[in-house]
VOGU-3710 file (C-alpha; in Angstrom, 3 decimals, decimal comma):
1> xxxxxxxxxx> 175,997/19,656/234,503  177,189/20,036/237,954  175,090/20,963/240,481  175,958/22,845/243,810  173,204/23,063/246,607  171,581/22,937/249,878  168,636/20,550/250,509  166,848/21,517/253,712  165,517/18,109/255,496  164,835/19,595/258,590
11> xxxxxxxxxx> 165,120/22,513/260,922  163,920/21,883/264,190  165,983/22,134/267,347  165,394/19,291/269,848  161,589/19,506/269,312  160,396/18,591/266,442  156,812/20,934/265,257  153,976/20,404/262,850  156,179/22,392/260,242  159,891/21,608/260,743
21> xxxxxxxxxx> 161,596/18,512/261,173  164,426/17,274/263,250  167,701/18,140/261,484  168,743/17,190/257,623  171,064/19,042/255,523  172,168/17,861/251,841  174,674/19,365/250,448  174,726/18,607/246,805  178,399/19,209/245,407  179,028/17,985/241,630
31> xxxxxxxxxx> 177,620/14,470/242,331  178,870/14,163/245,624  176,176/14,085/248,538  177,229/14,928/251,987  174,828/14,127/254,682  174,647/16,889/257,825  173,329/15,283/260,878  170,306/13,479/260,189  167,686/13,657/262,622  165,016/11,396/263,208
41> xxxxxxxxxx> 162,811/11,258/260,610  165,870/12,502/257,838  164,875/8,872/255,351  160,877/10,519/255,134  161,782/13,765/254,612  164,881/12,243/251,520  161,780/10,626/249,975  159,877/14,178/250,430  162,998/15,713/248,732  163,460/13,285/245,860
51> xxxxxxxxxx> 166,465/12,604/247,595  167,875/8,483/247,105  170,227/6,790/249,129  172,506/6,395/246,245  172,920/10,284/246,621  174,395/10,156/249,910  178,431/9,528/249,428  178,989/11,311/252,948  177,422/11,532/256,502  178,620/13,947/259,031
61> xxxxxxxxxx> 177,453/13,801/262,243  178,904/16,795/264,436  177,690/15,169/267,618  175,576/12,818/269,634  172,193/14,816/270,817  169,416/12,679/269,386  168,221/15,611/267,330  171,304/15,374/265,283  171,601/11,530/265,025  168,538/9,927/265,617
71> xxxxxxxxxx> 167,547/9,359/261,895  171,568/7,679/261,450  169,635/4,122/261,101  167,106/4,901/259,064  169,380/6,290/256,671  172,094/3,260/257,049  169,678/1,011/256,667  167,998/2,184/253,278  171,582/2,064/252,254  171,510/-1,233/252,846
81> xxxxxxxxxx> 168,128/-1,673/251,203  168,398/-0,009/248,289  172,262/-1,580/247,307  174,413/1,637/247,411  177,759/0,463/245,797  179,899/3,212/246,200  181,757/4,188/249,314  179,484/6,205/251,804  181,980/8,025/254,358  180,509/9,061/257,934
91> xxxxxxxxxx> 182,522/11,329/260,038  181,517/11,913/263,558  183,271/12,472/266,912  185,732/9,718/268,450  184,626/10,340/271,647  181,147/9,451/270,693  182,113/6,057/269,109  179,785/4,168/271,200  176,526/6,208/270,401  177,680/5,267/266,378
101> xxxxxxxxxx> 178,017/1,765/266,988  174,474/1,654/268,453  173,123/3,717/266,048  174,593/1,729/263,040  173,179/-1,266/264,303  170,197/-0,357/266,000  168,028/-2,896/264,268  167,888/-6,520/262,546  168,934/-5,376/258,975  170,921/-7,325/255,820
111> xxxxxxxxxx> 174,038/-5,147/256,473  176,063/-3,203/254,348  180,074/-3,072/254,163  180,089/0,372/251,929  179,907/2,551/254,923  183,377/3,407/255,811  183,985/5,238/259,431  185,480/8,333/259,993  186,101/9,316/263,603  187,373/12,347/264,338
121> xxxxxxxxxx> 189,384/14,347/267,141  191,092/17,022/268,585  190,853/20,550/268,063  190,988/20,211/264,099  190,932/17,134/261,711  191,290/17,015/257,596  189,292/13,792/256,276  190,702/12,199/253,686  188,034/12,947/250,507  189,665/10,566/247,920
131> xxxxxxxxxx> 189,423/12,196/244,473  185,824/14,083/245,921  186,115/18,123/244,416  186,642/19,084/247,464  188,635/18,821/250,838  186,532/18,542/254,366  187,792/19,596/257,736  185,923/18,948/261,448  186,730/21,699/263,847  185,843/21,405/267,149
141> xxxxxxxxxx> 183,288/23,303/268,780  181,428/24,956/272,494  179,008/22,473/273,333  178,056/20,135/276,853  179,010/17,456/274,743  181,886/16,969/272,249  181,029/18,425/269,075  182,526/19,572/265,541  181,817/21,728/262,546  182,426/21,430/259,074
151> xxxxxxxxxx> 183,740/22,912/256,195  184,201/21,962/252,553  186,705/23,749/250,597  187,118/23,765/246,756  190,720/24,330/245,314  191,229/27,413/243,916  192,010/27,381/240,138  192,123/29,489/236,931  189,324/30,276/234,878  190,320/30,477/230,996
161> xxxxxxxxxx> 189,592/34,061/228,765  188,568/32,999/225,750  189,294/36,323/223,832  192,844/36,432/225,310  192,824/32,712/223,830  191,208/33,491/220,344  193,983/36,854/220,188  197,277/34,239/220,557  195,945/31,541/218,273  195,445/29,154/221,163
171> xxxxxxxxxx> 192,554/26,448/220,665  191,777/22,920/220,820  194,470/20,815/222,364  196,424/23,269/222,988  194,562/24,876/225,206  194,663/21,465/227,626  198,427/21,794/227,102  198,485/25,192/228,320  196,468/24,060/231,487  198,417/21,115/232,287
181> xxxxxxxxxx> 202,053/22,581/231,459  201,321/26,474/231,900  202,876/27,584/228,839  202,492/26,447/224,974  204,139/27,265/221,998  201,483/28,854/219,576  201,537/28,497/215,672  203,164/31,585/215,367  206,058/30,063/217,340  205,180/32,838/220,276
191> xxxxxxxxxx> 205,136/31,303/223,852  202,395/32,134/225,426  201,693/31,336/228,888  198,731/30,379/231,715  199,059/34,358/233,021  198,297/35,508/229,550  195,335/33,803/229,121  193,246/33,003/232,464  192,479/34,812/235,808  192,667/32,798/239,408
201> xxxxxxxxxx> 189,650/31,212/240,527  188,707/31,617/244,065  187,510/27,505/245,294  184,175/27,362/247,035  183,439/26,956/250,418  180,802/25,682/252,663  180,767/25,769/256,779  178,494/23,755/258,443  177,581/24,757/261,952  175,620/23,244/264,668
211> xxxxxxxxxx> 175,206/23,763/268,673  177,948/25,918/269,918  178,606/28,805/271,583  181,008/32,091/270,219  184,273/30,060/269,964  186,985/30,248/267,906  186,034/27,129/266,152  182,854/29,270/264,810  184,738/31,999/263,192  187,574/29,622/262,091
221> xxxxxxxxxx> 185,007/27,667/260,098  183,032/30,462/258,937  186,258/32,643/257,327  185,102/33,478/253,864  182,774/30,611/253,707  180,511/31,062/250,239  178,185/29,990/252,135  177,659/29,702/256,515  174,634/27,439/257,849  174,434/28,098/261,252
231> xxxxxxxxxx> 172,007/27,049/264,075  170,369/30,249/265,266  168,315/28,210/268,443  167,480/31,769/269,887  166,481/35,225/269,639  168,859/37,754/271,287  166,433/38,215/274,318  166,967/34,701/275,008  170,999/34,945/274,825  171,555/33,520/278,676
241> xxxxxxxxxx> 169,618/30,511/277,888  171,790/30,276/274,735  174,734/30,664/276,582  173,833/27,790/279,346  172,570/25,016/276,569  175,839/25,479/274,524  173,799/27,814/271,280  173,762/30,249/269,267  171,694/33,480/268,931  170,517/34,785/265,316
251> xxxxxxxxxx> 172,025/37,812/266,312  175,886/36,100/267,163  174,883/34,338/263,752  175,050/37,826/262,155  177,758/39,032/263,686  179,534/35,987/262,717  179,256/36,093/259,247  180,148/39,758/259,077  183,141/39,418/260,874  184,432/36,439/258,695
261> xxxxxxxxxx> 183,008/38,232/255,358  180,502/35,589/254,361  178,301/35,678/251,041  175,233/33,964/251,970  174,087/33,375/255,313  171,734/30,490/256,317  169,884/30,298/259,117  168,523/26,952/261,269  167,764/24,995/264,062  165,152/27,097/265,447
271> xxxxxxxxxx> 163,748/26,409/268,882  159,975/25,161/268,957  159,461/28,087/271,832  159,100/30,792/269,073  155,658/31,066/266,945  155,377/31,054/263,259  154,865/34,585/263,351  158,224/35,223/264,748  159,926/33,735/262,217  161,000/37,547/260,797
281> xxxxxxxxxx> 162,816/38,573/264,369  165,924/35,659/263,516  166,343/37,595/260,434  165,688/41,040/261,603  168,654/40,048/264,332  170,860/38,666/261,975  170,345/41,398/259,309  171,468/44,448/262,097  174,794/42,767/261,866  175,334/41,228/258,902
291> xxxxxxxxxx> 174,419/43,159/255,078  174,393/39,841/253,119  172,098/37,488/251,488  170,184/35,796/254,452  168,079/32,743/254,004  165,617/31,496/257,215  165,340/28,218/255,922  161,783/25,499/256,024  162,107/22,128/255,410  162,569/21,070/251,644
301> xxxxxxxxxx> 164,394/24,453/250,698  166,904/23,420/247,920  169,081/26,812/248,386  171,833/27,451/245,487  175,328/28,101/246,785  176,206/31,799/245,278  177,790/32,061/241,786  181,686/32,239/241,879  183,308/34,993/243,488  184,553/37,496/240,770
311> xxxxxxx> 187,930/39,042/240,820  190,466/41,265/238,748  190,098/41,008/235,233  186,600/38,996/235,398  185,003/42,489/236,565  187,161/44,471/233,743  189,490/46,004/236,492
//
């Protein structure tokens, strides 16, 4: 059974508190594991999350502030450890080449050769994902320091009607046939084809969003994303500050994912200068703009991406 989710690691900004950790984001995607800019600490908080190394098939770094990288060697390194055999991708910026290198090797360790680099650059890439479910782009981002965002798109296909099936005498192998070829001969000797029988599939799609400010990169990532995590560093009284450090506000957050037409909207990366107790003001911010499913994540959330979008004849229109 395939499973689609987000594993919260962490969700600190550059402090780390007693509750949240420096960043960590699994996404789980039918067996695939992609790795969001693990933090210091990201290899505890795996073990926390009954998350192994052999779960990991990608790492994405979207740039080179230690709150975003700092747990890179950890996680390399139990790679190592533990004897990961398949291919473990890790995307980052070119321009930050040297910070990888150090990070990779930061220690005395019995190396491993499965982890394949990924650099990326200019104003959008498209990694090659192999025969991964889905296709990942980095867009680049409004930060002091080079960074990227990413998004993971699912191809859109066809989902099959089994009573418009059953009604033109179309089972068992044929029914492969009719996938692959888009049109079968039934036993009655009627063609019948793909049209007849199925209704398109919208793909999924994730965006993954760190420190930025409003750019176009942000909405360009977000655009009918399934599901948008986005930093959300500070509350709306705070927006100059946000500004000057190269962040977000929950409230931009919001306004983001309204404007692109998001489903579910996930919000992270809080600043350790806001109190437990105003944990309900990011959402309250984010909620004047945006009428959505929100989710403030805590650490060890495992959050669902949102059933498959519905359309024409799968709502009886």
């Amino acid at each position: 059974m395939s499973v689609r989710e987000l594993i919260v690691l962490g969700s600190a900004s550059a402090v780390p508190t007693k509750n949240r950790n420096h960043n960590g984001y699994l996404l789980r995607w039918d067996g695939h594991g992609v790795l969001f800019d693990p933090g210091e600490g990201t290899q505890r908080q795996m073990s926390r999350a009954g998350v192994a190394a052999n779960d990991v098939t990608w790492i994405c770094v979207t740039h080179f502030h230690g709150d975003h990288c700092l747990g890179v060697p950890g996680v390399v390194q139990r790679i190592a450890r533990d004897g990961v055999e398949h291919p473990v991708d890790a995307a980052f910026p070119a321009s930050g080449a040297p910070y990888w290198e150090r990070l990779r090797h930061a220690a005395v360790f019995r190396d491993t050769d499965v982890v394949r680099e990924r650099p990326v650059s200019g104003e959008r890439m498209r990694l090659d994902t192999g025969d991964a479910p889905f296709t990942l782009t980095a867009r680049r981002l409004s930060h002091p320091v080079e960074a990227y965002g990413y998004r993971l798109e699912e191809p859109d296909g066809r989902t099959m009607l089994p009573g418009e099936l059953a009604a033109r005498g179309v089972r068992g192998p044929l029914i492969r046939r009719l996938q692959e070829d888009g049109r079968v001969t039934a036993p009655d000797g009627r063609t019948v084809t793909l049209d007849e029988c199925s209704v398109p599939r919208p793909g999924q799609k994730v965006a993954f969003v760190m420190d930025t400010r409003l750019c176009d990169g942000v909405r360009e990532l977000a655009d009918g994303a399934d599901m948008l995590v986005i930093e959300s560093t500070f509350l709306h009284e705070d927006a100059a500050l946000a500004a000057e450090y190269g962040h977000l506000t929950s409230a931009q957050a919001g306004a983001v994912a309204a404007e692109a037409g998001v489903r579910h909207l996930v919000l992270t990366h809080f600043s350790e200068r806001y109190r437990a107790e105003d944990e309900h003001r990011f959402t309250d911010e984010a909620s004047a703009h945006f009428g959505g499913d929100i989710t403030l994540v805590h650490d060890l959330d495992r959050i669902p991406l949102p059933p498959r979008r519905l359309t024409g004849r799968d709502q009886g229109q």
